[in-house]
C-alpha positions in Angstrom: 70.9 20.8 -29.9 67.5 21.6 -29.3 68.6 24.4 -26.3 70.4 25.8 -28.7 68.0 26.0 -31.5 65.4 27.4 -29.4 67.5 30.1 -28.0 68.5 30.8 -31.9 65.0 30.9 -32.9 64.1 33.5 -29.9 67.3 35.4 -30.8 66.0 35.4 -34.3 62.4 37.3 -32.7 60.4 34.1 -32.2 57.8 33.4 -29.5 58.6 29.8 -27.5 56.4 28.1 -25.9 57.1 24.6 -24.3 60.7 23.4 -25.0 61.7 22.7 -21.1 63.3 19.4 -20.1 61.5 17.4 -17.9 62.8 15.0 -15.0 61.0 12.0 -14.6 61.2 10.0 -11.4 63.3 6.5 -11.6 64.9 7.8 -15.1 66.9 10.2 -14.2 70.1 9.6 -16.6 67.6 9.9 -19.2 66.9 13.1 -21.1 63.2 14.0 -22.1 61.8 17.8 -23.1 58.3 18.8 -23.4 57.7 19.6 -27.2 58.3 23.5 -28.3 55.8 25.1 -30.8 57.6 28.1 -32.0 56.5 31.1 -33.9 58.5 32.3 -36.2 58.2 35.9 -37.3 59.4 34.7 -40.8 61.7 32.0 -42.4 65.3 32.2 -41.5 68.3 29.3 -42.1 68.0 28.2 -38.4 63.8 26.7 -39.7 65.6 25.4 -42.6 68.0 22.8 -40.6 66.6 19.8 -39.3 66.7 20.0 -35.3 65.7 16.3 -34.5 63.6 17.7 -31.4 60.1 17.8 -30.8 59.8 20.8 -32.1 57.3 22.3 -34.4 57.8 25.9 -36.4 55.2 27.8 -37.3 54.9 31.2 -39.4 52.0 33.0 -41.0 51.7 33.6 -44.4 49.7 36.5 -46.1 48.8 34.0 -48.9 48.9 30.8 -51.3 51.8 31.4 -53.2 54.0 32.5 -49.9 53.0 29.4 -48.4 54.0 28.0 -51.5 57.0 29.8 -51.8 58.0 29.1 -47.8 57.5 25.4 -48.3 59.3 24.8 -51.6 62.4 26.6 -50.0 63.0 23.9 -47.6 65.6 21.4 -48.3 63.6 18.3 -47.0 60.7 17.5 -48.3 58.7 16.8 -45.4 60.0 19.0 -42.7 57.4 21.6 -43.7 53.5 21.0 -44.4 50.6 24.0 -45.2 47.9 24.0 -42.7 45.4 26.9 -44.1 42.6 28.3 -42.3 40.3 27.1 -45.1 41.3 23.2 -46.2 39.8 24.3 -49.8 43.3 26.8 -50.1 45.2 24.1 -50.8 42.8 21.3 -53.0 44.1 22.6 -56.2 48.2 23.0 -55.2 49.4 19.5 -55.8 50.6 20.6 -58.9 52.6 23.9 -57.8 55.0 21.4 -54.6 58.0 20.5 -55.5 58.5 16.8 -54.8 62.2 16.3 -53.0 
């Protein structure tokens, strides 16, 4: 699932970085993959479904209320957080978050 997802999200214009799986010695029926931090060009369905992966989705926003706007449109309510440049951005939002 999390192949997949990550070949969606680079079908879909995204930069991937990290994602590979990794072989450890002495485990080797196991299954382990380095987390994936991928940047998204915008918000498609593919961010919107929960991937159950180390994976972290990222994607710029020109301001506040697209932030906003980008985090209330996700169906679980904490698959998605706002990280600003300045922490003060977001003191006053509280208010404006919907609560899933």
């Amino acid at each position: 699932m999390m192949q997949a997802s990550l070949a969606e999200a680079e079908a879909d214009g995204a930069k991937v970085t990290g994602g590979k799986w990794v072989s450890v010695s002495g485990c080797e029926a196991a299954f382990y993959a380095q987390p994936a931090l991928v940047e998204m060009p915008r918000q498609t369905e593919m961010v919107k479904r929960e991937t159950f992966a180390p994976v972290l989705y990222a994607m710029k926003y020109r301001d506040l209320g697209e932030a906003l706007h980008l985090h209330n449109d996700m169906p679980q309510g904490l698959a998605s957080t706002l990280t600003p440049i300045k922490a003060t951005a977001v003191n006053a939002t509280p208010k404006y978050l919907r609560i899933v």
